[in-house]
N, C-alpha and C positions, 0 to 999 in steps of 0.2 A: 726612316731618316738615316741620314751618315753620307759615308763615302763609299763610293763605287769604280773598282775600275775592272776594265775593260782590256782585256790582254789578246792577240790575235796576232797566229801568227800564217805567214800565206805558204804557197808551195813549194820555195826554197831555204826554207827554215828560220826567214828573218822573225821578228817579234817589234811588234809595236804595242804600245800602251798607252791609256789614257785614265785618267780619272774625273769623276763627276760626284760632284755635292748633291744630296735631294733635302730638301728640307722641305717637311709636311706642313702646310699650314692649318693651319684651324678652321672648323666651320664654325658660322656664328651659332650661338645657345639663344632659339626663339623662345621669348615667352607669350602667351595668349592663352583665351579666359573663352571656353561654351559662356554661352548666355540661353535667359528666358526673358522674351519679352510680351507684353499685350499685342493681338494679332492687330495689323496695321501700322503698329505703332515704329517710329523709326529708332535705328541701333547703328551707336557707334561701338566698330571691332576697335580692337587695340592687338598693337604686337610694337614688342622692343625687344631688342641684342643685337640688332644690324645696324647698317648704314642706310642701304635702299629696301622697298619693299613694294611690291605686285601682289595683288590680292584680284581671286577671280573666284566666280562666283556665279550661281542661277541667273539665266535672263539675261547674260554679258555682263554680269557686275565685275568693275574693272575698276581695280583703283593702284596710285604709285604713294601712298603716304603711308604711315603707320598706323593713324586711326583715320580710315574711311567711315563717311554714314552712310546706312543703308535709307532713302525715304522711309521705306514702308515692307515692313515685313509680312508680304500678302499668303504664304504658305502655311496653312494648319499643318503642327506636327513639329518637325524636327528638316529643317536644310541644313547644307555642308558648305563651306566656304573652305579657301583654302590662301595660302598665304606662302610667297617664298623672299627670302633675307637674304641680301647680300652683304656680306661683309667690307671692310677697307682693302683686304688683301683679295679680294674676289670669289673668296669663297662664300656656296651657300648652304642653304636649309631649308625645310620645306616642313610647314605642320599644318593642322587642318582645325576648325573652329566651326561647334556645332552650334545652331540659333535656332530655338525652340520657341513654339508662341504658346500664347495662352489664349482658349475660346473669351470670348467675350461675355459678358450679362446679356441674358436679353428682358430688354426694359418690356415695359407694357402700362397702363395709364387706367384707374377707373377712375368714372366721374360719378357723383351721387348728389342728388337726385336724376341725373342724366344732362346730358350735350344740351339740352335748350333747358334756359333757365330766365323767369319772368324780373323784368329790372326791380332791384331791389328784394332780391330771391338770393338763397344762399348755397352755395356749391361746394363740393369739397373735390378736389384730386389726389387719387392716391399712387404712389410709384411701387412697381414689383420689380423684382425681377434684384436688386443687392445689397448692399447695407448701406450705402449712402446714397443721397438724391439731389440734384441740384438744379432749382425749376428756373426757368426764364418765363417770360409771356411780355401781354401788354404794358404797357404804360412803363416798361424798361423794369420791368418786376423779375426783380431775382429774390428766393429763395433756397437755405438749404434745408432737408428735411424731408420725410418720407408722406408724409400728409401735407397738404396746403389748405384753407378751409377759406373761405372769400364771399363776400357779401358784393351781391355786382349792384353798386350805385348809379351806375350808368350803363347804356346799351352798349358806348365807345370802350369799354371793358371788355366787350365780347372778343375773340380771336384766339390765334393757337398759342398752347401753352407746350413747351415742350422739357421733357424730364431727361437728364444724365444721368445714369444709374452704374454707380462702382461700384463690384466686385469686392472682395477678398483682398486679392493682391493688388489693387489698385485700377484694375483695368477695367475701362468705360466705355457705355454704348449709350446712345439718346432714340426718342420716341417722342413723335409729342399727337395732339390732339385733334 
């Protein structure tokens, strides 16, 4: 930054001069966050200190706002996004956002005394595979819990039961019967 000049002089000894101002502008200062999300599951980025922002990404991910969603983060491991800010004065900046997934539970279902069960017979289901379980089935039956135990009063009880099984961190996968 300052003043600059420019002094030139040609082949018979004359002299001309000029002067020019530079003033450096600023780049915008991006701020943005790696994340870890459940595989599948969808992820909004964030970025702020600009004005405009482009975000590109695996698979043509292409976005103009600050906080784009991703639907669905189908990559086991670790992807790269990348993000560039433009400022009010036009200058920019460029940083990079890493999105890491987490595998999934995988659920699995016993049934005891087994899949056919006489009306008026008693069944139990049990969910593996996380630490929490959350069953749906017939007759608009939700539970939560890792065992379910059911006495089938009627034949119209029969049908699929299916288990959501979370994880640790939260992240869930279903199975059912």
């Amino acid at each position: 930054a300052g003043v600059y000049t420019l002094t030139a002089v040609n082949i018979h000894g004359c002299v001309n001069s000029a002067n020019i101002s530079v003033k450096v502008l600023p780049n915008p200062t991006l701020s943005v966050a790696d994340a870890t999300v459940c595989l599948y599951s969808p992820h909004v980025f964030s970025a702020s200190g600009a004005q405009q922002y482009l975000w590109t990404g695996p698979d043509g991910f292409s976005a103009q706002v600050p906080t784009p969603t991703l639907a669905s983060a189908i990559y086991h491991g670790t992807t790269h996004y990348h993000v560039t800010g433009t400022a009010v004065n036009g200058c920019t900046a460029s940083a990079g956002v890493a999105l890491s997934t987490r595998n999934l539970p995988v659920p699995a279902i016993s049934v005891s005394p087994g899949a056919h069960v006489c009306e008026r017979g008693s069944v139990s289901l049990e969910g593996h595979g996380g630490v929490l379980y959350s069953w749906k089935g017939p007759f608009q039956l939700h539970f939560n819990g890792k065992k379910l135990d059911m006495t089938i009063s009627h034949y119209a009880a029969a049908g699929d039961f299916t288990v959501k099984v979370f994880d640790v961190m939260g992240c869930g996968a279903s199975t059912d019967t």
